[in-house]
C-alpha positions in Angstrom: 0.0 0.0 0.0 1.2 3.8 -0.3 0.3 6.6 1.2 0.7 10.4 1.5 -0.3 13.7 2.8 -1.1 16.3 0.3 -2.7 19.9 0.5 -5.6 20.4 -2.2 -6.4 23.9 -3.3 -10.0 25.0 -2.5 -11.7 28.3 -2.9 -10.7 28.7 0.9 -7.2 27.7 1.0 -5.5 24.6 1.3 -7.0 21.2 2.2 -4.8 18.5 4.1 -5.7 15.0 3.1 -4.6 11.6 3.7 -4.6 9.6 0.0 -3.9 6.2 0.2 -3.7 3.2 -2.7 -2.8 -0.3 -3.5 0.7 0.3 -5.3 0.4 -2.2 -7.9 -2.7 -2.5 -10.7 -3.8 0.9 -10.4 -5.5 3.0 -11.6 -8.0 2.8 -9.0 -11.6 4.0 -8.8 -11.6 6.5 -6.4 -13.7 6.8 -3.1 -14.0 10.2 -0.7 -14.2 9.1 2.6 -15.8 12.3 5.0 -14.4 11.9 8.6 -17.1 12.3 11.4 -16.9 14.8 14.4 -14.1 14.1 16.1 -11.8 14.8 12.9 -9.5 13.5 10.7 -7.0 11.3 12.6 -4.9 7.6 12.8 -8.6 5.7 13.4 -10.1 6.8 10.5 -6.5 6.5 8.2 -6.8 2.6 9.0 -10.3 2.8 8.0 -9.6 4.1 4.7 -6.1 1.9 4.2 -8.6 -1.6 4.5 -11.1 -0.1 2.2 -8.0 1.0 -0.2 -6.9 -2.4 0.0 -9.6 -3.7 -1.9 -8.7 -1.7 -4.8 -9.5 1.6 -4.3 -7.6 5.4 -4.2 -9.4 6.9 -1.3 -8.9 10.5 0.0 -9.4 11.4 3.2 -9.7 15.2 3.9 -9.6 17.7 6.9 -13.1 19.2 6.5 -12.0 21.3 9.2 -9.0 23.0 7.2 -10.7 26.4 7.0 -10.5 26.8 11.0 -7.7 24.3 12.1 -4.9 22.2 10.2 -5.3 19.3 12.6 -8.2 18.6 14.8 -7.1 16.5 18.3 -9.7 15.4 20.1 -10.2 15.6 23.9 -12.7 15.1 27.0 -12.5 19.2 27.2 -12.2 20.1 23.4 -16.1 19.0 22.9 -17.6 22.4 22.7 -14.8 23.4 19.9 -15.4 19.8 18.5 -18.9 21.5 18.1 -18.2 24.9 16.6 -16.2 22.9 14.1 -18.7 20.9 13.3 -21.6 23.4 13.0 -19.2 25.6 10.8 -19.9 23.2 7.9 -22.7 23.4 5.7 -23.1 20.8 2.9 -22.3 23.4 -0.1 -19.1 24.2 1.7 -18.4 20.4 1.7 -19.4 19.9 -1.8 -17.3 22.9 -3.0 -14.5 21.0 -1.3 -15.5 17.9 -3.2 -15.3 19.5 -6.8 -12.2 20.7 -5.6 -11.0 16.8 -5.0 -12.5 16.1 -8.1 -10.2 18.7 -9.6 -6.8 17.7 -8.0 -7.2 13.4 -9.5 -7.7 14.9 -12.6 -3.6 14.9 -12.4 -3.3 11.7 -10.4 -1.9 8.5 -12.0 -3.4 6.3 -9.5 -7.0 7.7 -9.2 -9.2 6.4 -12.3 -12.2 8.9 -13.6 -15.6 8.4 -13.9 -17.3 6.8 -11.7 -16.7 7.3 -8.1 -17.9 6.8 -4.5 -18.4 8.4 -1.3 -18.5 7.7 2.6 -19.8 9.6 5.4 -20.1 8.8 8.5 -21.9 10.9 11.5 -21.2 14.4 11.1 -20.5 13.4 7.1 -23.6 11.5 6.6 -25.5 14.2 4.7 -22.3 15.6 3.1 -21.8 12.2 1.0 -25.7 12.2 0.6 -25.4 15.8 -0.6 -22.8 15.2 -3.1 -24.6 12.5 -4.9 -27.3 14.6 -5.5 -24.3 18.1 -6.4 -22.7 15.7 -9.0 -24.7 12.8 -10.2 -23.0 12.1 -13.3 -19.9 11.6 -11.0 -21.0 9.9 -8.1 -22.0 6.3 -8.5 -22.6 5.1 -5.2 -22.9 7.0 -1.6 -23.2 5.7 1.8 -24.0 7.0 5.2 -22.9 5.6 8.5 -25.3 6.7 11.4 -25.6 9.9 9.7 -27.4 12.8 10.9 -28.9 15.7 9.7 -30.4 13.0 6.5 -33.8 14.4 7.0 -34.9 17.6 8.3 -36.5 21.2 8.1 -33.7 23.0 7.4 -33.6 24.6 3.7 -30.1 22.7 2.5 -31.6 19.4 4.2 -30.3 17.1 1.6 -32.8 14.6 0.8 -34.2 17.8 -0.5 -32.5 17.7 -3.8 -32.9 13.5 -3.6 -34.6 13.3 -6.8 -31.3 14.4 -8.6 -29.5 11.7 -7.4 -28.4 8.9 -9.8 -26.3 6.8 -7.8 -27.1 3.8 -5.8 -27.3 5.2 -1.9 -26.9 3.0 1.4 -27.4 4.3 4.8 -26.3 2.1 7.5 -28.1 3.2 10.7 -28.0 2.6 14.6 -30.6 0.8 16.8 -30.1 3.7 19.1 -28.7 6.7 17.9 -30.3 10.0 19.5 -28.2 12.1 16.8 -30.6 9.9 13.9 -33.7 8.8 15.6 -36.3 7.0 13.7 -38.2 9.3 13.0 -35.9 11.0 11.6 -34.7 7.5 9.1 -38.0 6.7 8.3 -38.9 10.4 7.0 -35.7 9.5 4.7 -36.9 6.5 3.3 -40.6 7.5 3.1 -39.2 10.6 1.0 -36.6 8.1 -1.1 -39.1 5.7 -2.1 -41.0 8.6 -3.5 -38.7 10.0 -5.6 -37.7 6.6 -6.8 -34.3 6.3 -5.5 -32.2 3.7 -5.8 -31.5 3.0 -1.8 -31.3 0.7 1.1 -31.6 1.7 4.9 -30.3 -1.1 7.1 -30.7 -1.0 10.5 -28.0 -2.2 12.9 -29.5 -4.6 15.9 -27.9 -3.9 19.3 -25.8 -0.8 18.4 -25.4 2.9 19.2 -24.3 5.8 17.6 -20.3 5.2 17.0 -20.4 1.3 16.3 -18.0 0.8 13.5 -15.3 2.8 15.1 -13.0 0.9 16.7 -11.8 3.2 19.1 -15.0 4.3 20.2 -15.0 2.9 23.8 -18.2 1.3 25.1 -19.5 1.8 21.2 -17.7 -0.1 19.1 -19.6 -3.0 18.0 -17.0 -5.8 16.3 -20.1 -7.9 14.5 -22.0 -4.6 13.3 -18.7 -2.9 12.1 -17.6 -5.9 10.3 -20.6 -6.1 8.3 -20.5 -2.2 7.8 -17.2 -2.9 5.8 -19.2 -6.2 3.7 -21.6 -3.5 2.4 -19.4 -1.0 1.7 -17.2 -3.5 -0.1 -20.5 -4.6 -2.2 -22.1 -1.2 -3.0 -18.3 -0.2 -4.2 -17.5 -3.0 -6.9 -21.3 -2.7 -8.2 -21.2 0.6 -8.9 -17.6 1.5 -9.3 -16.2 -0.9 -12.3 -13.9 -2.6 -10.6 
């Protein structure tokens, strides 16, 4: 495997991101992978080297990059977790996304066309909203106990839904009080009438935080492992492997 850092040019300045690859048999298709609250970090680098593995150039960015090169998380940082988080809106994250799309234009290992996106928490609704900002690009999206999917807020983005071409998964948490199910069923009621192409699964026995393995008192082995089984599967049926 390889792996670097680089900084990608965005309207806002310069975004940090972790790019890792197989390094034979490439190019690759590429995957974005958003990184939840607690930011970009070592946990969620492994996570994106075992889905690179597979065959895959995935880049993992700093969302954050417009307040804060690196992000460390901490029992006393949660209300500046917070004001991170809530700085992001999903046409910030999408601007950021066209501006990935940009920078693999020049990279011999990332393949174009058709490409996929992970989000998980926080990122839900960003990798949601991108399949709907660029559906001839994105063929496959996937949310991990998103929030935000479903809501009153104007840039909610099942809102723009019925744009969306690619095939959409959203993996959800039998207890999550960040994505109740209210909340998951609005999404699907709203999904099926727009006729997209999507599957909500829900998790038995989890909470909000199950696939990370970090995630003390969270982290759910069985549910995680299975996470990675659909993600693997959405990925080589929509992404040409």
């Amino acid at each position: 495997m390889l792996e670097r850092e680089v900084d990608i040019p965005t309207r806002d300045g310069q975004m940090n991101t972790f790019i890792t690859h197989p390094e034979e048999g490439g190019p690759f298709p590429v995957v974005l992978f958003f990184m939840d609250a607690p930011g970009k970090r070592e946990e969620l680098h492994d996570m994106a080297r075992r889905l690179a593995t597979v065959g895959y150039c995935v880049l993992l960015p700093n969302l954050y990059y417009r307040r804060v090169r690196e992000f460390v998380m901490a029992p006393n940082k949660r209300e500046e977790m917070a004001a991170h988080m809530n700085s992001l809106t999903n046409q910030m994250v999408c601007e950021d996304t066209e501006s990935m799309f940009e920078f693999i234009e020049g990279e011999d290992a990332a393949r174009g066309g058709a490409t996929g996106c992970v989000g998980y928490c926080m990122s839900g609704p960003f990798g949601f909203a991108a399949a709907a900002a660029f559906p001839d690009r994105v063929a496959a999206a996937a949310s991990l106990h998103g929030v935000r999917l479903c809501t009153d807020a104007h840039d909610s983005p099942h809102l723009d839904a019925d744009k969306i071409k690619a095939e959409l998964y959203f993996g959800c948490a039998e207890t999550d009080e960040w994505a109740p199910r209210e909340m998951v069923d609005a999404l699907g009621a709203h999904l099926e009438s727009v006729g997209a192409n999507h599957r909500i699964e829900w998790f038995p026995e989890t909470e909000h935080g199950f696939v990370f393995p970090l995630r003390e008192g969270k982290y759910h082995k069985a549910a995680a492992e299975r996470h990675w089984e659909r993600l693997f599967a959405l990925f080589a049926r929509n992404l040409s492997l």
